[in-house]
NUNUKOL-841988 format. One record per residue: y, x, z of N, C-alpha, C in turn; residue number from 1. Coordinates in steps of 0.02 Angstrom, whole numbers. Each point is the difference from the previous one (the first is absolute). Example, Ala and Ser with C-alpha at 12.3 -4.5 7.8 and 13.67 -1.06 7.14 Angstrom:
# residues 2
> n_py_n_px_n_pz_ca_py_ca_px_ca_pz_c_py_c_px_c_pz_n
> -284_660_390_59_-45_0_60_45_0_1 $
> 53_-18_-36_59_42_3_55_-39_37_2 $
This chain:
# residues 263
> n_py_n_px_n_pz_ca_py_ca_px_ca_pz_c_py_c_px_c_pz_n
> -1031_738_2291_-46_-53_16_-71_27_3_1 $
> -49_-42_61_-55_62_-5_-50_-50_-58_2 $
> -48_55_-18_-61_-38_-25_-57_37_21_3 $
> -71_-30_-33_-45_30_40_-47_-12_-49_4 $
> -56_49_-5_-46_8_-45_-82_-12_47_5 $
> -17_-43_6_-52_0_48_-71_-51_-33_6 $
> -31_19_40_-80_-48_-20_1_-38_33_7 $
> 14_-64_-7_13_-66_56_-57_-43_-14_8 $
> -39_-51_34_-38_-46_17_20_-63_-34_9 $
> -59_-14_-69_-13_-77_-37_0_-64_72_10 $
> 38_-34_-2_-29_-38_81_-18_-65_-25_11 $
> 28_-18_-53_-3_-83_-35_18_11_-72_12 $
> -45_-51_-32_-2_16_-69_8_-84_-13_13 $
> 36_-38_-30_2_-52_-10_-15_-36_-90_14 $
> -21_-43_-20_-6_-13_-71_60_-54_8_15 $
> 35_1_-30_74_-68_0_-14_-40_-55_16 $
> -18_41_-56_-30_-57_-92_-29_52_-26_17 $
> -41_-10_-42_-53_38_-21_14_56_-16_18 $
> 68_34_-19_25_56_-7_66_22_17_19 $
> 2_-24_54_47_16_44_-24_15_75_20 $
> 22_52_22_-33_31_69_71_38_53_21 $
> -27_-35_55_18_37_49_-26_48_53_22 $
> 32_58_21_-24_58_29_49_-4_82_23 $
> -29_9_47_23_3_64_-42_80_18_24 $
> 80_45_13_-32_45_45_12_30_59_25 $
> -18_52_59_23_25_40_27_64_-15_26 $
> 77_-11_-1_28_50_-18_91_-20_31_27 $
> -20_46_71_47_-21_40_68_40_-31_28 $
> -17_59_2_43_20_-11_44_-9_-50_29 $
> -19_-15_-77_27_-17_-63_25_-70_26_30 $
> -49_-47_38_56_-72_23_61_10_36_31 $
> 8_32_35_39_18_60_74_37_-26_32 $
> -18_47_-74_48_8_-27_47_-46_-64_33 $
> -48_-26_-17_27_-60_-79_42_-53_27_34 $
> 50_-7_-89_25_-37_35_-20_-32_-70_35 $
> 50_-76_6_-24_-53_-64_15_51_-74_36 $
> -61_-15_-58_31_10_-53_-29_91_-26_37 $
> -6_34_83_-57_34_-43_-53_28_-16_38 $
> -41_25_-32_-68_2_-7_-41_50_31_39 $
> -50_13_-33_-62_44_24_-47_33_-58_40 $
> -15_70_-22_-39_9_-35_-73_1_25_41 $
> -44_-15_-56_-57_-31_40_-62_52_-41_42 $
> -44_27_38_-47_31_-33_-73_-54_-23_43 $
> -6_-13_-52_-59_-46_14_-52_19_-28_44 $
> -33_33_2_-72_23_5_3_43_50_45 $
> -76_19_27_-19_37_40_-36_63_-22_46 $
> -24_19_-67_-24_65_10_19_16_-93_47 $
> 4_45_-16_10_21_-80_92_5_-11_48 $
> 0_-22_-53_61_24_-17_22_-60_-77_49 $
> -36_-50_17_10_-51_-59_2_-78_34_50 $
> 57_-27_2_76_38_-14_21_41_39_51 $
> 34_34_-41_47_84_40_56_-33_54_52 $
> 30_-46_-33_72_-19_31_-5_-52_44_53 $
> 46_6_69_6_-59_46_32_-64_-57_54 $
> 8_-35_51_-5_-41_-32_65_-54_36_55 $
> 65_-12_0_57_-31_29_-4_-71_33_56 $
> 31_-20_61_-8_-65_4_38_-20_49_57 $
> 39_-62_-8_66_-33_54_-47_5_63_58 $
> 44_12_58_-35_-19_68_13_-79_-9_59 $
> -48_-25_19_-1_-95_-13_16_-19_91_60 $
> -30_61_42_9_-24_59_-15_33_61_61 $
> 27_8_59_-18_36_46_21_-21_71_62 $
> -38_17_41_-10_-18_74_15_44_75_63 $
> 19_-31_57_-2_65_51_-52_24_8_64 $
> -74_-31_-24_-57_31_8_-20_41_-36_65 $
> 50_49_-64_-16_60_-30_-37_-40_-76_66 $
> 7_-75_9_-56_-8_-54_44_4_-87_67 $
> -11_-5_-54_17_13_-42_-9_-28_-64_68 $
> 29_-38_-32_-21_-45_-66_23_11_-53_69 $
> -53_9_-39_20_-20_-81_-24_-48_-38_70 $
> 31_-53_-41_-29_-19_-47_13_8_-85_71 $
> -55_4_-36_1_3_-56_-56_-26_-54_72 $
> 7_-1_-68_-25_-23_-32_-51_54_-48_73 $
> -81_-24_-3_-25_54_-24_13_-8_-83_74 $
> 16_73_-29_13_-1_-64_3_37_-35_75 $
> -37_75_28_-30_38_-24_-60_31_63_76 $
> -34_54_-48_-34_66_41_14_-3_83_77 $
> 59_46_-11_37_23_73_-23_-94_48_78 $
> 53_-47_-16_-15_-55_46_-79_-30_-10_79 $
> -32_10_-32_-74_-45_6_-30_49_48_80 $
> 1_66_-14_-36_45_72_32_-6_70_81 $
> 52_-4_4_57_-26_67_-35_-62_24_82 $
> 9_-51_-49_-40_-58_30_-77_-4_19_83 $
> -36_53_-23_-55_-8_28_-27_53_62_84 $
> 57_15_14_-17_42_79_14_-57_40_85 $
> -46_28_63_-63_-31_57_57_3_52_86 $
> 21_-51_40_16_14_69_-44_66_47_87 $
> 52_22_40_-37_60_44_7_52_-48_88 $
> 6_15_-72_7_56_-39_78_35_22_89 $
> 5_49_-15_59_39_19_32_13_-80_90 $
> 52_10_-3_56_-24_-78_64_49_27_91 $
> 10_25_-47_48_53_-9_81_-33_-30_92 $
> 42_7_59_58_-40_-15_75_59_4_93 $
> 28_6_-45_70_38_22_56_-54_-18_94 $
> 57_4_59_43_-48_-6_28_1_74_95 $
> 47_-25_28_36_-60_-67_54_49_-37_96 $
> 2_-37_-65_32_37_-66_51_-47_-14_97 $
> 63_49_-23_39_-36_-41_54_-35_58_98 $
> 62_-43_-53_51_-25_51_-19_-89_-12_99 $
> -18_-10_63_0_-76_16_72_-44_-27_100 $
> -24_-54_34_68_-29_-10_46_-10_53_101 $
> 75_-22_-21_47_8_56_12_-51_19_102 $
> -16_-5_70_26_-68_25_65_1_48_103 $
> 51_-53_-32_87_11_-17_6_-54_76_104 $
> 49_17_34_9_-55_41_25_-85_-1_105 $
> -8_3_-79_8_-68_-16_-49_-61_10_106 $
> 35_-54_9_-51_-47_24_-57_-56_-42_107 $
> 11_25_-46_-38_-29_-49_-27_11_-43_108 $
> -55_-11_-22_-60_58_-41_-38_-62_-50_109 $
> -17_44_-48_-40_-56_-49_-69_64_-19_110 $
> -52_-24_19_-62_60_-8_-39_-63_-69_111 $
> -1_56_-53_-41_-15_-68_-66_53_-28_112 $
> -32_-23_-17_-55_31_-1_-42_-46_-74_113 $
> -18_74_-30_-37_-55_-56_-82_42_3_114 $
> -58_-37_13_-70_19_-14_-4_54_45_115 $
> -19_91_-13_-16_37_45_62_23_22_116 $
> 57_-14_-20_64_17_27_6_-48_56_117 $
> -35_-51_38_-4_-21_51_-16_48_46_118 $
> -43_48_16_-13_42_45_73_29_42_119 $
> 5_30_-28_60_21_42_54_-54_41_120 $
> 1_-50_-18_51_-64_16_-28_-2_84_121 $
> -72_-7_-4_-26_-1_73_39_16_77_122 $
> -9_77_-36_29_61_58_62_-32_9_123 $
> 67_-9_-53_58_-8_-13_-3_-53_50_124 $
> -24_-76_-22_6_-40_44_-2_5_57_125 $
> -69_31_35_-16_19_59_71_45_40_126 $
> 39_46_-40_69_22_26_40_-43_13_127 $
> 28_-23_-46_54_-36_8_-17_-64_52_128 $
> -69_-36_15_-7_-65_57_24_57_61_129 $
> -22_86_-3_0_0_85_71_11_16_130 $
> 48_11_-69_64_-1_35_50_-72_-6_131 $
> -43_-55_12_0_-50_14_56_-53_-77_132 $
> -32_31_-50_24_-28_-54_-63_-26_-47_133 $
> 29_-71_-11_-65_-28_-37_31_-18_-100_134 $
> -37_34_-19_13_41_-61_-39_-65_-52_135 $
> 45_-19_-70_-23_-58_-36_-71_45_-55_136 $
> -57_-13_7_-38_21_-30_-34_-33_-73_137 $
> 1_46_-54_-17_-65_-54_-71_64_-39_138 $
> -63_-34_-13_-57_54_3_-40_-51_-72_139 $
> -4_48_-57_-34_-35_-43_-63_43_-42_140 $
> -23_-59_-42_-54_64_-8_-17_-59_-74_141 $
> -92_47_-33_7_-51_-55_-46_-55_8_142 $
> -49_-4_62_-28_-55_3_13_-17_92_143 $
> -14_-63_26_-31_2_47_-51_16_59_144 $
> -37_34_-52_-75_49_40_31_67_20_145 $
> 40_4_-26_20_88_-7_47_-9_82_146 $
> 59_-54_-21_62_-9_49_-34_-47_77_147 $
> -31_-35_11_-30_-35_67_-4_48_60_148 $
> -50_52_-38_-25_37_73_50_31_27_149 $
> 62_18_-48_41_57_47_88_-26_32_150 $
> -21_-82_-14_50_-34_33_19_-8_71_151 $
> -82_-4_45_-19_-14_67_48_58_38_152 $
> -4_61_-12_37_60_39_64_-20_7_153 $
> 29_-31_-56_90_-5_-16_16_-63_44_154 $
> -28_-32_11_7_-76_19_-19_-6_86_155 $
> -42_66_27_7_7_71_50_27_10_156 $
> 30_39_-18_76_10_-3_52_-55_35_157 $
> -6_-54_-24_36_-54_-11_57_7_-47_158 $
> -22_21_-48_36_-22_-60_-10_-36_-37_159 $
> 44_-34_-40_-21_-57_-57_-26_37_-58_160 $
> -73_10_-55_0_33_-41_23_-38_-65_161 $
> 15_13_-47_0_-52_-68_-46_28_-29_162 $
> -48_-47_-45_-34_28_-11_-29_-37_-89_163 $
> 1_50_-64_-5_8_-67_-59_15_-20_164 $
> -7_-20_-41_-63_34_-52_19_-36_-70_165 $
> -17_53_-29_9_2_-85_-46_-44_-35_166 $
> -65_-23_33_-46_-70_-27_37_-68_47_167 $
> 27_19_47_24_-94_30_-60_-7_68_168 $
> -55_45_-15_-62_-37_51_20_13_67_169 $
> 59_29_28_17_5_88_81_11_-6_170 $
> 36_-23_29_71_-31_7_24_-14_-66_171 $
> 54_42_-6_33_-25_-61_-14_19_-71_172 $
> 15_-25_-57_-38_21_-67_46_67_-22_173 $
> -11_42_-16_63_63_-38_-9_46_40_174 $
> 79_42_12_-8_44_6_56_31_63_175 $
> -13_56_38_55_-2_50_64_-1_-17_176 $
> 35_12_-30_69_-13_-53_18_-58_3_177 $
> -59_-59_-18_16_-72_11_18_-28_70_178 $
> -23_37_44_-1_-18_80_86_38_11_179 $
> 5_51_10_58_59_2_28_-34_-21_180 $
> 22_-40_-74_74_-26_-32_26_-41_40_181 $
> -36_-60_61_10_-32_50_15_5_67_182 $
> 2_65_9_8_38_47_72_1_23_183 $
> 41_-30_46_72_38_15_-8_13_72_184 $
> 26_61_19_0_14_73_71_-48_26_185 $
> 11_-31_63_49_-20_32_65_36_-17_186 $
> 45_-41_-16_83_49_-24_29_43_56_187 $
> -23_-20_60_11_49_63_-46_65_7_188 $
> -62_25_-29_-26_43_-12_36_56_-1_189 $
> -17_57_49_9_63_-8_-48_38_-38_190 $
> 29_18_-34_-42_60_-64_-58_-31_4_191 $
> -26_-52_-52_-50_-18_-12_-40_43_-41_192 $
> -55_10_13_-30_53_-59_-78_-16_-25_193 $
> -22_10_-46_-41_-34_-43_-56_98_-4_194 $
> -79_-41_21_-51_75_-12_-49_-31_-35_195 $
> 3_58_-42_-55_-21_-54_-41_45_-12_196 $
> -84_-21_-25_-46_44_-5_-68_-31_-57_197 $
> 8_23_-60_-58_-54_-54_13_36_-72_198 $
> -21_-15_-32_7_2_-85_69_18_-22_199 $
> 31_74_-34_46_26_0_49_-80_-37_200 $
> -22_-34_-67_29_-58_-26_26_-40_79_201 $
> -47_4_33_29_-64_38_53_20_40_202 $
> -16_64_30_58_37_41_64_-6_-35_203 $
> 6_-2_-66_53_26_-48_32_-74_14_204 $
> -30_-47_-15_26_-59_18_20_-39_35_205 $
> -50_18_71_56_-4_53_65_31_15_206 $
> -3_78_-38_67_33_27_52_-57_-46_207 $
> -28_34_-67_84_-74_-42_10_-84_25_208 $
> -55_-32_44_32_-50_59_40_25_45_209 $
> -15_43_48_52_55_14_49_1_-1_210 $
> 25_40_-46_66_8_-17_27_-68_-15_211 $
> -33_-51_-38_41_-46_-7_22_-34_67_212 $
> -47_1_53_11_-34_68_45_60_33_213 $
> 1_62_-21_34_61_41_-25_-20_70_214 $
> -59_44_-20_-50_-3_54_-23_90_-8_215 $
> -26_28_50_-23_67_32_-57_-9_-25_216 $
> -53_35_-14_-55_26_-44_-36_50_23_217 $
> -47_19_33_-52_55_0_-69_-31_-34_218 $
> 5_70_-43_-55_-8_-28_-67_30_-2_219 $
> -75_-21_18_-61_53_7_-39_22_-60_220 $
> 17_63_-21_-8_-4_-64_-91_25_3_221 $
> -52_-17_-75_-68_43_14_-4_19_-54_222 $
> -46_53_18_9_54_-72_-49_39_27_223 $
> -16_9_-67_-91_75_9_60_48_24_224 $
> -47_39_57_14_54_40_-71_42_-8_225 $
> 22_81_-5_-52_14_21_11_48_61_226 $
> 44_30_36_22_25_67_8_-6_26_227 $
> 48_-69_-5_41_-27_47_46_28_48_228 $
> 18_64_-23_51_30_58_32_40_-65_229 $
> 36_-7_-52_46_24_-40_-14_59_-35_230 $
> -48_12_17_-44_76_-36_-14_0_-94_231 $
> -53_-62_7_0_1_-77_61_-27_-72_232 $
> 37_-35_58_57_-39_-61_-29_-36_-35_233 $
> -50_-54_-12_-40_-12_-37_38_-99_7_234 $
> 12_-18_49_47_-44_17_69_-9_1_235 $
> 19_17_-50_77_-1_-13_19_-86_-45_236 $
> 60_-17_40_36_-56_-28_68_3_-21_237 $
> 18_-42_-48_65_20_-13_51_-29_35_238 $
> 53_37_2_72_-22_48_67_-22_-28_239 $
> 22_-50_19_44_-29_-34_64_31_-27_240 $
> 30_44_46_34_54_14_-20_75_-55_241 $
> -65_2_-25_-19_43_-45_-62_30_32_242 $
> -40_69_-28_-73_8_40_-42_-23_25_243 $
> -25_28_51_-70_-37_20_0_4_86_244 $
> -46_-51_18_-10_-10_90_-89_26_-44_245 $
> -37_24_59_-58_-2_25_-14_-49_47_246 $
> -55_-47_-19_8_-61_37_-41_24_96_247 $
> -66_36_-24_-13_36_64_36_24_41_248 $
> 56_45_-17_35_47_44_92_-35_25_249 $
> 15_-40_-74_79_-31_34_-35_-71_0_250 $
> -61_-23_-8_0_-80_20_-61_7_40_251 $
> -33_-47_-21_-16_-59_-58_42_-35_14_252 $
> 44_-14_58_59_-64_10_56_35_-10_253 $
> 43_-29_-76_65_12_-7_40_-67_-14_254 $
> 59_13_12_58_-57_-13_1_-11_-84_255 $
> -23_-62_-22_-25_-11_-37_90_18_-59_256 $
> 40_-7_32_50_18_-56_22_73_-22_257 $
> -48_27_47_-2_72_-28_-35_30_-56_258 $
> -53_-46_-11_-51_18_-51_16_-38_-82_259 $
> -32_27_-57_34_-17_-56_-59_-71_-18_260 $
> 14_-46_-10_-30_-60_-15_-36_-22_-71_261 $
> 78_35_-39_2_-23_-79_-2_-71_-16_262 $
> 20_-54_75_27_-66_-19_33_-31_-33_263 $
């Protein structure tokens, strides 16, 4: 699979809630190769060496026009300097990294997403409408301010979103788990399969709905990286089976019954 290490063009810088930001760039080539699910290491400063390390992030989205999205939440160093570069600045991107997710020829899909584990759901969605499957989407977060702005993208789609927050102030009160337990795909469903991307707890909990529904599972896992291409080992998870995955190099998207839970 190729990747590419290049200085690509800031083109749009968006504020979504006071600390949450989106990045649009020109970077045809890294669009042109990704697929849903996986990321990009991101250099974010421009001159020194503080911070040393890129810095990881889901592709949230991409276009035939080469353009390129991430979103994320600022919450340290590395992301408060990311967010304050200027459109027209040039940003140092290698990617795309890692194994996306698989999309199965089955006809029915349930896309979950909790807070910045929404990002990636984007792209995903955006796949699965162009091969003319409209995928049940359920997107939660912990307030309303946070979850509003990044509904509009999912919903040109024409999909139905459901939509949670952990205060009650925008759709439903709780948590995506509460939405998911309500969930049955049609009994005629071919390989229905369930993608998830949020808070390792919540992932864990969708997989044990899961199994109880014996339902298919991919899961996007996040985790400090500092290489992102299998070099440092510094991202290792455990495997159900025994040892370890590197989430950079065999994921970040694995079949969630491969990995050890401790449910």
């Amino acid at each position: 699979m190729s990747q590419f290490q290049q200085n690509v063009e800031l083109i749009r810088t968006e504020s979504m809630t006071r600390d949450v930001v989106r990045l649009t760039f020109h970077a045809p080539d890294i669009a042109a190769t990704a697929h849903p699910g996986q990321f990009i290491m991101v250099q974010t400063t421009t001159t020194g060496n503080d911070p040393l390390l890129r810095r990881p992030f889901s592709i949230h989205q991409v276009n035939n026009n080469g353009a390129l999205q991430i979103l994320f939440k600022v919450l340290g160093r590395g992301t408060e300097l990311l967010a304050k570069r200027q459109e027209g600045e040039f940003v140092s991107l290698l990617g795309p990294l890692g194994k996306g997710f698989t999309l199965d020829n089955g006809d029915a899909s349930c896309l979950i997403g909790g807070g910045m584990g929404i990002a990636p759901m984007l792209f995903l969605a955006h796949s699965l409408r162009r091969q003319g499957k409209t995928p049940t989407v359920i997107l939660g977060a912990r307030t309303g301010d946070e979850l509003v702005p990044l509904l509009a993208d999912f919903q040109q789609l024409g999909v139905v979103v459901q939509a949670v927050t952990n205060d009650g102030s925008f759709g439903s009160h709780g948590f995506v788990t509460d939405i998911f337990k309500d969930i049955h795909f049609p009994a005629h469903s071919i390989n229905p399969i369930v993608y998830t991307c949020g808070p390792r707890p919540m992932m864990a909990a969708i997989f044990l709905q899961c199994q109880h529904k014996n339902l298919s599972c991919q899961v996007s896992m996040e985790t400090t990286m500092a290489c992102g291409i299998g070099a440092c080992l510094g991202c290792a998870i455990p495997l159900k089976s025994g040892g370890y995955a590197h989430v950079c190099a065999d994921g970040p998207v694995f079949s969630a019954k491969d990995l050890l839970w401790n449910l």
